[in-house]
Structure formats: structure tokens, C-alpha cells
C-alpha positions, 0 to 999 in steps of 0.5 A: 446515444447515451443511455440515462441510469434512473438515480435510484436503479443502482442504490447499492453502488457508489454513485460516482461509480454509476457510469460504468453501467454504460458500458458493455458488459466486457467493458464493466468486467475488466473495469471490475478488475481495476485497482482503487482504494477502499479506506478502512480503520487500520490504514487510516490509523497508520498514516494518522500516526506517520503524521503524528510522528512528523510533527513532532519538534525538538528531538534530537533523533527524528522518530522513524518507523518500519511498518512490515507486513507479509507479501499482499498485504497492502504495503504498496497501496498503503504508501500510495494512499499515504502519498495523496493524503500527505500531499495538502500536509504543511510537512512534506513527505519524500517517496522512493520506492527500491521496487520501481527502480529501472536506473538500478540506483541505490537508495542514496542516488534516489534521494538525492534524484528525488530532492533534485539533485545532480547524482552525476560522478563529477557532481559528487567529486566538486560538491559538499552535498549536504548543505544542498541537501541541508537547504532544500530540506529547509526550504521545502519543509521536507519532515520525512522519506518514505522508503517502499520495498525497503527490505530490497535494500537491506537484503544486499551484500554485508558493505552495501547492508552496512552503507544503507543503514549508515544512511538510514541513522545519518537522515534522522540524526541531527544533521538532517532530521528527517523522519524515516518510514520504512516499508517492507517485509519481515526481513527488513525489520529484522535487519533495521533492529539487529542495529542497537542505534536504529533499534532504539529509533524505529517504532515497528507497525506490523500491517496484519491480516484481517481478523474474521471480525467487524472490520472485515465485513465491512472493508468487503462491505465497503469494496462491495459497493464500488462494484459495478454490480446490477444486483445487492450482493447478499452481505448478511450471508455470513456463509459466503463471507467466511468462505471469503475469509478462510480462501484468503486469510484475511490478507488484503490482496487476495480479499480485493483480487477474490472480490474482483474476480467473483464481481468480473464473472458475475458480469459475464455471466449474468449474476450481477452480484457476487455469490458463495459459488464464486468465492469457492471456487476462485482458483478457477475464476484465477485461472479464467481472468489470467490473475496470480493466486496469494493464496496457499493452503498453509496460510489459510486459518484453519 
């Protein structure tokens, strides 16, 4: 039988999170451990700018984009939080990602499969696909594609390198006019501009680590609440949050992993709240809950 949690016994937690205090404590710790997404002012000025950009008419080369940021930095979980937000948007978003790509299709093969159209040999041997693509485009009000791991794509052979950025200038030139946002590493920048065409379209966003500043409290702040912890973690104990900050400059993955690890071992161990101990020693925390480690000691801030 169901045990009812007083409405004031976990004020320090996000109430819709309030029935994970119903589970065994093994349970509550793995739940922990599980993903979800904590908005905070760098991401939602990202993707209010992508909807600025598709929204804009009347230019001759649709504007496009390449958002780059180091390994953990978030890129994936931008493009994610991007494809539910856009979902209600009247302009339409196509997502690929060249990561998840079990068929081995090239970028080309994944748009023309996202659009719904027959990639097949013979298909492409009978058929102008442009003016497929050219209505569906139209009739769907498709503004953009968002390409995740785009550097996958641009770190190939010199004649696959070259027909993808053929593609990429062809989706946001006229006979299209989509709006490209690329997503990548640093490499995928350096390729994409190296083109004195695509150097004139993409705007770059660089998706940066957190300063040791506001922002940061109150994204651990914010992530924090969502825990389901029995106790308030101490977050005006600005020792503990600068041992957080310098174990995982600031990048965002190794801030939510350092976050869920300490919160997992805080259930198991009967702290319920997260503690300067824990933080410090993460590595070991890593190592109990078979978690891979970001961090190296030449990234930290010094």
C-alpha cells in the first residue's frame, strides 16, 4: 500500500518529482542517475535566437548557423531541448543527427529519409527529387534542418567533404531556402568557414562552459531541486560549490554527472543531501556507479 508524502515534508524538491520518495532507496538512486533537462539562460537564448533566424523572410540565402562546443558540453541535449520546444513553432525544424546513424546513410540520405522520401537507387535513377523535395518543403512549412554531430560529417574524405558542403550551400540557397544549424565540435566550424561561401552565411555560437558566476549557481541550484534528496543541500556553502566548479570546468556534463553521482551516494548512504566530501571525491563516486569521467586535470580552471 501507497505511503502518502505530507505536501510540505520535501519543499526543497520540485513537487512533480515528490513521487520518487515512494521508492526504495536502490530505486530513488538510480532515478538520480537519470537525464532530464534543467533550463537555464544560455540555452534558452540559443534557441530563441534559431527562432529569430527562422523567421526571417525575404533573403536571398537563408541564414544558417554552427553552434560548437567541446565534448560535454551539452550539444545533444541542446538539439533535444530545441526539438520539443520548435514542436508548437508554425515554422518546422528537420532534425538528423550523423551520430545515431545505424543505416550508415550520409547526410544527404538522412534528409531526404526525414522528409519521407524513397533514398532507393532506382528511385533516384527515375526521379527529379527536387521538386519532391521543393513541395514538401512548402507544404509542411519546413524553415530549417538541424544537423547534430555535424563534424561526423565534415571530418571525411576530401570528395565526401566536398559533397557535403555542396549540400549544405544548396539547402540555403534559393532553390530551397532552408535554414541550416549546425551542431559539432570545433573542427566542424573550422571546416564549414574554411568555405569563403559558407563563411559568409553561418553565424557561429560558441556553446561555452560556465563561468564561476551567477549562472552557474543557480543552474546546480536549479538541478539541485529536481533531486530527490530527504534533506536541503547547503547551497549558500560556497566551498562546496567552487570544489564543484574547478573538479568539472564548468562544463555542463561533468557539472550534471558530479551532481547525480554525489545525490546517488547521498541516498545510499543516508546523507540525503549533497556534501563538499562528495564532490571531492567524485573520481571514486565514478568509479562505484560505472559512470565515465569528462574531466582531466588540464581542463580544470586553475
Amino acid at each position: 500500500m501507497a505511503v502518502d508524502i505530507e505536501v510540505d515534508q520535501y519543499v526543497h524538491v520540485n513537487p512533480k518529482r515528490h513521487s520518487l520518495f515512494l521508492m526504495s532507496d536502490d530505486d530513488r538512486a538510480r532515478a538520480c542517475r537519470q537525464d532530464f533537462w534543467v533550463s537555464h539562460p544560455a540555452a534558452n537564448d540559443l534557441i530563441k535566437k534559431i527562432h529569430v533566424m527562422l523567421r526571417i523572410e525575404n533573403k536571398v540565402q537563408a541564414p544558417c548557423m554552427v553552434c560548437c562546443g567541446v565534448g560535454g558540453s551539452g550539444k545533444t541535449s541542446h538539439v533535444q531541448r530545441l526539438m520539443a520546444e520548435s514542436a508548437d513553432w508554425e515554422q518546422k525544424l528537420l532534425f538528423v543527427s550523423m551520430h545515431q546513424n545505424p543505416n550508415n546513410y550520409n547526410l544527404k540520405q538522412l534528409i531526404l529519409t526525414k522528409m519521407g522520401l524513397d533514398i532507393s537507387r532506382q528511385a533516384r535513377a527515375s526521379s527529379n527529387i527536387t521538386p519532391q523535395m521543393q513541395e514538401i518543403i512548402r507544404r509542411e512549412n519546413i524553415r530549417g534542418v538541424v544537423i547534430d554531430e555535424v563534424h561526423d560529417a565534415l571530418t571525411l574524405t576530401d570528395l565526401q567533404q566536398r559533397i557535403n558542403l555542396s549540400l549544405l550551400k544548396n539547402l540555403s540557397g534559393s532553390e530551397y531556402g532552408l535554414s541550416v544549424f549546425a551542431f559539432g565540435v570545433g573542427d566542424a566550424q573550422i571546416v564549414l568557414r574554411a568555405d569563403p561561401q559558407l563563411a559568409r552565411r553561418y553565424a557561429v555560437h560558441n556553446i561555452k562552459p560556465f563561468n564561476y558566476d551567477n549562472d552557474f549557481r543557480n543552474f546546480v541550484a536549479s538541478y539541485i531541486n529536481y533531486l530527490p534528496l530527504k534533506l536541503r543541500t547547503n547551497l549558500s556553502d560556497q566551498a562546496m560549490l567552487l570544489t564543484l566548479y574547478k573538479n568539472t570546468g564548468g562544463v555542463i556534463d561533468n557539472v550534471v554527472k558530479a551532481l547525480q553521482a554525489s545525490a546517488s551516494f547521498a541516498v545510499l548512504s543516508g546523507d540525503e543531501r549533497i556534501k563538499i566530501e562528495h564532490i571531492m571525491g567524485i573520481e571514486h563516486l565514478f568509479e562505484m556507479f560505472g559512470m565515465a569521467s569528462g574531466y582531466s586535470d588540464d581542463s580544470k580552471p586553475k
